[in-house]
Each structure stands twice: as C-alpha cells, then as structure tokens.
N, C-alpha and C positions, 0 to 999 in steps of 0.2 A: 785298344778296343777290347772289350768282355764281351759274352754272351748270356743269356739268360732261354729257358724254356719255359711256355706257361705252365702253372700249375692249379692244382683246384686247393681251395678253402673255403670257408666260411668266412663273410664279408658284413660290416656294421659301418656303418655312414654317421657321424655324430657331429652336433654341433656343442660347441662348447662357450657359455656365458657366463659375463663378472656380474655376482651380485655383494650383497650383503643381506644380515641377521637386522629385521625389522620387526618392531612393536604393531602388534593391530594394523597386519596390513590390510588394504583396501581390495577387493575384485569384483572382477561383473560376472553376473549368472545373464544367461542368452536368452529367446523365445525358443522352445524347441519346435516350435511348428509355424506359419506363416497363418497370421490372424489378426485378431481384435483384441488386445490386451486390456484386463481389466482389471484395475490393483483393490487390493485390501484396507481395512484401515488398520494398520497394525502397530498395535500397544510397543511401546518402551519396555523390554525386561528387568528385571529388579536383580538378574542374575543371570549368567550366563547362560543359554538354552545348553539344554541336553538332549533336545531333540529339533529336530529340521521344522523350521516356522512357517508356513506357507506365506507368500506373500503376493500374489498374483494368480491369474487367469489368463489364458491365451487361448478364444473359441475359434473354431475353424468348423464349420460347417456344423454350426451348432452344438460340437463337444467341445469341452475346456481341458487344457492342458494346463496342469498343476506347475507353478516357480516357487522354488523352496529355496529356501537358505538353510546350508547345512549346519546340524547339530555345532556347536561350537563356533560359529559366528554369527553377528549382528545383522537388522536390516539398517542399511546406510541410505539410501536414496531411490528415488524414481528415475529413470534414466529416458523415460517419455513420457508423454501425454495420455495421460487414464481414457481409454476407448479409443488409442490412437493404432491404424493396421502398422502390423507390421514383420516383419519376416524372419524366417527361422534364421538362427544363429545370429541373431541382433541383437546388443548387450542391450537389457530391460530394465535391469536390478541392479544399485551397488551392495556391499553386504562386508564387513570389517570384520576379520578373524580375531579371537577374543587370544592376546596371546602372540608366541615368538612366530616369526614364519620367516620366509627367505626370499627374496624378489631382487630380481636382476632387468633391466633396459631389454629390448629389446630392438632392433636398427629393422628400418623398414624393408631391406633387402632380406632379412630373413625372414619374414611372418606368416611369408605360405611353408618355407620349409618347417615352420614348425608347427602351425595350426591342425594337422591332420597326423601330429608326430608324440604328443605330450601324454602318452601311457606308462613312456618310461624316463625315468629322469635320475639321474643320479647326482648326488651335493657333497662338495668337499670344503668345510670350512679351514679356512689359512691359517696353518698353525695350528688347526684344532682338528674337533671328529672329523670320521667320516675314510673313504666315501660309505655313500647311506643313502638307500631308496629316498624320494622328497614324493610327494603325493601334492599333484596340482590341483590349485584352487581354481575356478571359473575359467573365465577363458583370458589369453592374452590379448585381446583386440584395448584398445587405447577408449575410454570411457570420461563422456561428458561430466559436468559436475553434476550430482544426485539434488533431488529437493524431495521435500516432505510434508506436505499438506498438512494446515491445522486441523486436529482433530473436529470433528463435527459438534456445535452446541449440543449443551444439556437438553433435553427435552425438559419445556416448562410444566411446574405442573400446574392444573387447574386454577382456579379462585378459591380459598379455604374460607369462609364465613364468621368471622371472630364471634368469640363465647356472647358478650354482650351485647350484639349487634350494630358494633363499628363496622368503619369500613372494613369492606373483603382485602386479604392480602393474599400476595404469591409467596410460595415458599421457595421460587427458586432463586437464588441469590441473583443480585444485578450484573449486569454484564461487567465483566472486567474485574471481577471483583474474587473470581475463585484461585488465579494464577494457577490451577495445579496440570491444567495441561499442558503450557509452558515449560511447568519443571520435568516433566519427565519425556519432553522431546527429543529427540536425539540430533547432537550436530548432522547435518547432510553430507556426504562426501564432496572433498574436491574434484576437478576433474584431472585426471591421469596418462601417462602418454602408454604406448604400447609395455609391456612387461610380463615376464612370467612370474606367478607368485604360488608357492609351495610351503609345505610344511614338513620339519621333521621327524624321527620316532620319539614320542611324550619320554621317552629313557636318556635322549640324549640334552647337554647341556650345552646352552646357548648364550651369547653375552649381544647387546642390543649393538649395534654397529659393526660388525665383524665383518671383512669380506668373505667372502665365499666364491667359489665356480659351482656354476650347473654344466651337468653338459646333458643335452637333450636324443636320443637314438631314433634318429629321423628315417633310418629304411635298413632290414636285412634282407642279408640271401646269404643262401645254402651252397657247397658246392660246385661254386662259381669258378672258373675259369679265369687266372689274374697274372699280371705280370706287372715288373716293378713299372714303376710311373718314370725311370729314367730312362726304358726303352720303346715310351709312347710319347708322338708328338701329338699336339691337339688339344681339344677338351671339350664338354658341351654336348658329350654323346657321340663326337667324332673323332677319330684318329688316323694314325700313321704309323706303323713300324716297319724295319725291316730286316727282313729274311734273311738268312743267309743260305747260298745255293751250294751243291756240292764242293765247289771249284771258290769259296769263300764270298763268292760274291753277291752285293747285296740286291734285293728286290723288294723293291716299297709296296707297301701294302696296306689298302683301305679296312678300318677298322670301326664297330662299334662300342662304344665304350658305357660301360654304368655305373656302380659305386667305385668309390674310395675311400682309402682310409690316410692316405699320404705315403703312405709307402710300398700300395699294391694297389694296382686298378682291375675292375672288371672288363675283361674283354666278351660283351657278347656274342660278337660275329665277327668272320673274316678270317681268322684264323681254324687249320685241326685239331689241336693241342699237341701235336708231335713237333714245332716247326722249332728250331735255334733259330734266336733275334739277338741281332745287335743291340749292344750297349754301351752308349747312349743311343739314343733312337734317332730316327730320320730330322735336321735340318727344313723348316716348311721355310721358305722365304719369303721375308714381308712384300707386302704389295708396293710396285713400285710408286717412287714419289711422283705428284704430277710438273713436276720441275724440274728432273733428274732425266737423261737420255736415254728415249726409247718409253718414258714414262708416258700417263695418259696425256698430257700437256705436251707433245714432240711435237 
C-alpha cells in the first residue's frame, strides 16, 4: 500500500477525436432565435465570396434575425421549409467551405459534452503539422440533405408592336429555352451524420485525406483540489476513498468528485485537504447476484 495527499492545481477535461483533412467540407449554420424562417433567393458566385452572404431571415416577434454564411464558404442548401417556425439552435442552412478543412465523426454519447464546449479546439495531423488552434465551422448536430429552389421566372416583358405592323411579339425568350439558371445552380448538399468541422491556420499545409486528431477542452477549473484517480473508487460525481487514521488504519469516505484528466481527479467535497489516503483506494463490492446466497433471489 502507498499513500497520497490531495493537492491543488489546475484542471482541463478534454475530449479527444479521429478525423481527417477534407476538401469543401459541408456544415450547418443554426436559427439563433426561435421564429419564422424566411430564406433568400441566393445567386451562385462566380468566385469565392470574400465576404459573409446572407442567406435567411428568422422574425421573432416582428424582428429578423440575420443567417450568413461566412466569408469563404458557399450556400449549399435549405434545411427547412421557407416560412417554416422554428427554434433557436436548429440547423436551417447548409453552407460548403471553399477549400482544405478538417472533420472528425462524432458518437452520439458525446454531443452534449461537446455542443456547449467548441471555443477551443486544438489539431494534430499524423505525421504532419500541428498541434494548431482549428476554428469551428457551424455547429455539429447531424443535418438533413439541403435543397435549392429553382430560381424564379424572368419577368415577361410586355407586347412590343413590329415596325410594319405584324403581329406583336414578346421579347422574352420561351420557356426552356434560356438554360442559364440551370448552369449556375449549385449542387445541394447531402445529408450528414453528427461531426465537428474546423479549419486550419491559411500558413499551414494540408494534403486531402490525412488523418488527424481533434481533441476538443470541454471544462476548466482553477485551483482545484485533486488526487490521483487510483485512490478514488467511483465515478459519475461520486466516490470513495480512504483515510488513513493515526494508528494506520483505514476510514472510508464519501466523496464528491468533478473533472479529470486520467491521472488526477477533482475532489469537490468530503475531504480538508490535509488528510493521507490510501493507495489504491477503497474496494466498492458489486451488487450481489440474484442467484448467488444471500442475493436478492434467496
């Protein structure tokens, strides 16, 4: 048996994901308000924007909340119905980075830890740069397939009265007949499962399929009061260690617990910070079987 005392530091909680180096990746921009979404009809660029596109409306009690696509990516799709209500943080918009980015999977058990976590993200490609701040695109929720409404007809124009007085003709071409809004429609995005998608510093060099790790810093604290994780039983915000009393012996003890990093946990309560704990910590005994004597089944 060792012993350990707790001690204070400073504590970071991180999650860590596989992605790889992707061309023109795909993300959704959200409603930031809970409303009536109303989309735009928005042009095909002939060139990368350089500046943030608008591409929606969201009114909430008679003001519109402006959806942009940021400078340096495309509008890819609608992700609801034009005039359909709908609520803040509900993916609205898809929108395709013009260019290298970085996107990793996502597993459903993590998507609250990271949804309220994605300010700081750090990228380390395998074998390559890094690590290196990544700056998140849109959000990670999992987005339907985008569509894109055909532009609206030409407005016809009047009857023009020929020189001679033939018949009157139209001048605006027959229907079907211009193909040019066609050509400058843009495919609509597929639909996507959950993923984070980031970009890196424009200085660093990228090759299109590369792995990568993200790892994303989902909560700190200061100061905190920790002890190693081999002299806490438990987990889940509760524990167990135990004390050791004058005369060596031990005394189990309820404990609250909060971050980790895998090699120190926070202890919020139950402990002074003066106390020697054994190590390894307290044995919890599994619940008995209900088939085994004495179990709930006896």
């Amino acid at each position: 048996m060792t012993t350990a005392k707790p001690s204070r530091q400073d504590l970071t909680s991180k999650v860590s994901l596989s992605g790889k180096v992707v061309i023109n990746p795909v993300f959704g921009l959200v409603s930031p308000v809970a409303g009536q979404v109303r989309y735009l009809d928005v042009k095909a660029p002939d060139k990368t924007p350089t500046k943030p596109t608008k591409v929606a409306n969201v009114f909430a009690n008679g003001r519109p909340s402006a959806v942009d696509v940021p400078a340096g990516a495309m509008f890819s799709g609608r992700l609801a119905d034009d005039k359909a209500t709908v609520t803040a943080g509900q993916p609205i918009v898809s929108a395709k980075h013009v260019g290298y980015g970085l996107v990793a999977e996502i597993k459903g058990e993590q998507a609250y830890q990271l949804s309220d976590a994605l300010a700081s993200v750090q990228a380390q490609i395998k074998n390559g740069p890094g690590p290196f701040p990544c700056a998140v695109l849109g959000t990670i929720a999992a987005l339907p397939a985008g569509t894109i409404p055909d532009p609206p007809p030409p407005a016809e124009n009047p009857a023009t009265p020929p020189p001679s007085g033939g018949p009157a003709t139209n001048a605006a071409p027959p229907p079907g007949n211009s193909g040019k809004p066609e050509e400058n429609k843009p495919n609509p995005s597929e639909a996507t499962g959950m993923r984070l998608v980031c970009t890196a510093p424009s200085d660093l060099k990228l090759i299109n399929g590369a792995e990568a790790t993200m790892e994303v810093i989902t909560e700190k604290a200061v100061g905190v009061m920790v002890l190693p994780v081999e002299a806490v039983a438990g987990g889940q915000g509760k524990g167990k260690v135990d004390v050791l009393g004058a005369n060596g012996q031990r005394v189990t003890k309820d404990v609250v617990l909060g971050l980790t990093d895998g090699k120190v946990v926070q202890i919020k309560s139950g402990l002074v910070g003066d106390e020697t704990v054994a190590v390894p910590g307290p044995n919890i005994p599994a619940a008995p079987d209900a088939n085994t004597p004495g179990g709930p089944g006896k």
